[in-house]
C-alpha positions in Angstrom: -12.7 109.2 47.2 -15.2 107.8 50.1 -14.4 105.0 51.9 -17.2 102.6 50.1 -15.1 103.3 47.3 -12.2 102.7 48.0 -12.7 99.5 50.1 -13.9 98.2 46.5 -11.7 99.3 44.8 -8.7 97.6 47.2 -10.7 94.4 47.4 -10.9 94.1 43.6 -7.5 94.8 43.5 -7.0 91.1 45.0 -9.7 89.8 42.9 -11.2 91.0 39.2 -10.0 94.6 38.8 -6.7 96.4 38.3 -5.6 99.8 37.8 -3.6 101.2 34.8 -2.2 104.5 33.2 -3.0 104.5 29.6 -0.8 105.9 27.3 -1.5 109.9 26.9 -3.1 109.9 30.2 -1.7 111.6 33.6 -4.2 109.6 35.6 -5.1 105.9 36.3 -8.3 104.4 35.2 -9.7 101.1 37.7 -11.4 98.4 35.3 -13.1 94.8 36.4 -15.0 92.6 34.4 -17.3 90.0 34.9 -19.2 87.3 33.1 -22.7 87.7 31.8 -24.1 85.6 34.8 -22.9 87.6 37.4 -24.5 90.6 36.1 -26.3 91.2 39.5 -23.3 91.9 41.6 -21.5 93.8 38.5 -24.3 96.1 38.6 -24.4 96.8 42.2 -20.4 97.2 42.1 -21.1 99.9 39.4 -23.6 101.8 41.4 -21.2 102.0 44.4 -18.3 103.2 42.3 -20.4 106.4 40.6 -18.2 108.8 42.3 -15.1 107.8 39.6 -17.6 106.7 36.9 -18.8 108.6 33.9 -22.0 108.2 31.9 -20.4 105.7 29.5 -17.9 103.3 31.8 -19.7 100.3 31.0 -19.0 98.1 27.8 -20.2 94.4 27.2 -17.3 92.2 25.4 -17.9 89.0 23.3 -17.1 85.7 24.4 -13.4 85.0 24.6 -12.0 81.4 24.0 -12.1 80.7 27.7 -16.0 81.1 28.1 -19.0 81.2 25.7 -20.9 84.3 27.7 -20.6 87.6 27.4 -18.5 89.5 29.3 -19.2 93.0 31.4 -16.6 95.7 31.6 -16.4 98.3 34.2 -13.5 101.5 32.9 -14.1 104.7 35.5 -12.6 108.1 34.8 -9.2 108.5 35.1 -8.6 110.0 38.2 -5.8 111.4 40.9 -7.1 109.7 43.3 -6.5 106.6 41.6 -3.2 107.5 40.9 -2.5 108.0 44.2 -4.0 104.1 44.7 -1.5 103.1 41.8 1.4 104.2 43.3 0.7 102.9 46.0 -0.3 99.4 44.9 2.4 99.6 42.1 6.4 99.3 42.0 7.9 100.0 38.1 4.4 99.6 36.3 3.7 96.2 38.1 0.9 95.6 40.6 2.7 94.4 43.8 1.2 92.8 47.3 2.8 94.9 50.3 1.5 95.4 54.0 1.5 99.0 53.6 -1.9 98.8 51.4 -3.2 95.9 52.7 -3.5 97.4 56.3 -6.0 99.8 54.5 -8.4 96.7 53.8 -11.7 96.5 55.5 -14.1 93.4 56.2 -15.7 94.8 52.5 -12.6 95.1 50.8 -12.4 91.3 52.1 -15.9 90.3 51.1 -15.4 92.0 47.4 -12.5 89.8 47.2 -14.0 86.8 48.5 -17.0 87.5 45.8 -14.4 87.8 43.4 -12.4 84.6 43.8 -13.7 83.0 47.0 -15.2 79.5 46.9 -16.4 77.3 49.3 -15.3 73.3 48.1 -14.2 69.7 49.4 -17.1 68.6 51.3 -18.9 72.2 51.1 -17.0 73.2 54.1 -13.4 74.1 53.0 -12.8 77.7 51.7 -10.2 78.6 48.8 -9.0 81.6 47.3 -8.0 81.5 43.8 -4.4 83.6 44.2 -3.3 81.9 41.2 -1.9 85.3 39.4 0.9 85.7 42.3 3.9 84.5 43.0 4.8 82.3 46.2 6.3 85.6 48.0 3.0 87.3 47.7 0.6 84.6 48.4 2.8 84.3 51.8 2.4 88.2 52.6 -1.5 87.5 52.3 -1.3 84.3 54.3 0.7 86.6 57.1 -1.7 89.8 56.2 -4.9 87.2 57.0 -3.6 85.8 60.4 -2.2 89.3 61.8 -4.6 91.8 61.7 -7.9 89.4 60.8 -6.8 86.1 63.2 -7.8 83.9 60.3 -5.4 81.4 59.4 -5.1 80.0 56.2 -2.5 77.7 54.7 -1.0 77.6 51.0 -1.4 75.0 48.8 -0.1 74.7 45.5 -1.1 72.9 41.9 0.5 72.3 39.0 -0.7 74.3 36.2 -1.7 73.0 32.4 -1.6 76.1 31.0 0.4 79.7 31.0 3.7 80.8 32.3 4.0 79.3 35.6 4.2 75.8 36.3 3.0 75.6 39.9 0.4 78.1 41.5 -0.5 79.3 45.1 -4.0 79.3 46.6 -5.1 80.2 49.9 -6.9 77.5 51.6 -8.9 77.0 54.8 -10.6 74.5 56.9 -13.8 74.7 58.5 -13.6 76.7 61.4 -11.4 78.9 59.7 -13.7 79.6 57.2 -16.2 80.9 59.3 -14.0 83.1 61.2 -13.4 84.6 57.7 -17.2 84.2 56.6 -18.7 85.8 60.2 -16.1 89.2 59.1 -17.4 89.6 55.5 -21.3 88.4 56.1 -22.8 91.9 56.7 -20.9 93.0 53.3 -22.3 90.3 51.4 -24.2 92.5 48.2 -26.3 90.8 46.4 -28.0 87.4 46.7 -26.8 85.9 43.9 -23.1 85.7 46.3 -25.4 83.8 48.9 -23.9 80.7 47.7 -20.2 81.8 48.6 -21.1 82.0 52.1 -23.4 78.6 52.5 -21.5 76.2 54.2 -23.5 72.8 54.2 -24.1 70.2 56.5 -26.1 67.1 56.0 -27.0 67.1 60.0 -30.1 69.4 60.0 -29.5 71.0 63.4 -25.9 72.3 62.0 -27.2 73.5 59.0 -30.0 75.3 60.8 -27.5 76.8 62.7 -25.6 78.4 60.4 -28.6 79.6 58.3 -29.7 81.1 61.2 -26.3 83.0 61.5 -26.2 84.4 57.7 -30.0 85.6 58.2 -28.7 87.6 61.6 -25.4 89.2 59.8 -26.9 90.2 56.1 -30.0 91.5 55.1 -31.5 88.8 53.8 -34.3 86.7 55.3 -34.3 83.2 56.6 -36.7 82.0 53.7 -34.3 83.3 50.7 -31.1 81.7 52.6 -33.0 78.3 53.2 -33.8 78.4 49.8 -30.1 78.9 48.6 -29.0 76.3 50.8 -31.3 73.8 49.0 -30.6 75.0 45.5 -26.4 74.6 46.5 -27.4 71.2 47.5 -29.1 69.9 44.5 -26.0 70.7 42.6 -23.5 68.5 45.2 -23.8 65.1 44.7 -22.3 64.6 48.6 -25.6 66.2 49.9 -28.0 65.0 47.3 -31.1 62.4 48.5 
């Protein structure tokens, strides 16, 4: 497996995908799906994973009860390789957060997971990520994983949850200038500019906003203009930065 891929496939990991041995198989299979409307960065994720995909690993599911679009699914071959991934990721069938595998992340395996379940809130300049599928112990490891080896520190909050098993979840939360210690390591891996949004922080003083425009334009490939324009489009839809 080449690096590309596997950064992906560790960031997902974190985020929208999971591994899994079917029954009858020797070899784990690495799925993600998306929504209908993030079709653009599902297809680029696709054609980066072709080296574990076959001609037929994509499948489009109806609406569930917790959305009304369609959803994408991604299923590549079952592979060594990724059994190799699984055990390594897995203890007794379950997925499990350890050091030993995150050390093998890299600034894409964090910017797939951003993608996945980053978001920049609050006043357009607080960052979470929704961890809300682990438990306190491994929400900590990730806190500890983030401010070791990547200097970002972010704190964990929790909420109360309406619905499911649990009745508290963790997220991991950061404040501005710790958002963009974690935004300036994942910028060049940005993929497609439909994620632009995930990485526009906003600023209702010009010259700051200008600023870090500027600074997405220099990391990722795309151009001043389409940023600006992105910016302006995330505004419109926050009332805190609307005219």
């Amino acid at each position: 497996m080449s690096d590309q891929c596997r950064a992906i496939v560790l960031g997902s990991l974190l985020g929208d995908g999971s591994l899994k041995i079917h029954k009858g198989y020797a070899n784990a299979r690495f799925s993600f799906r998306h929504s209908k409307i993030q079709e653009e960065y599902f297809d680029w994720k696709v054609k980066h994973l072709q080296e574990i995909s076959s001609s037929s690993c994509v499948f489009v599911q109806k609406p569930d009860g917790f959305s009304k679009n369609e959803k994408l699914r991604y299923q590549s071959c079952a592979l060594e390789s990724l059994t190799d991934l699984y055990r390594l990721t897995h203890k007794q069938k379950r997925f499990r957060i350890y050091r030993t595998w995150l050390n093998q992340m890299t600034p894409l395996s964090l910017a797939i997971w951003w993608c996945d379940d980053g978001s920049i809130v609050g006043n357009g300049r607080k960052g979470v990520i929704s961890t809300d599928g682990f438990d306190e112990k491994s929400v900590q490891i990730l806190a500890r994983y983030l401010q070791v080896v990547w200097k970002v520190n972010a704190h964990i909050g929790t909420r109360k949850q309406e619905r499911g098993t649990r009745p508290i979840y963790y997220r991991l939360w950061m404040g501005t200038e710790e958002l963009k210690k974690f935004l300036r390591l994942i910028l060049p891996y940005i993929p497609v500019p439909s994620m632009l949004p995930k990485v526009l922080i906003l600023y209702k003083d010009p010259q700051l906003q200008e600023r870090w425009i500027s600074e997405v334009a220099h990391a990722t490939s795309f151009s001043h203009d389409t940023i600006e324009r992105c910016v302006q489009e995330k505004k419109s839809r926050w009332k805190r930065y609307r005219k």
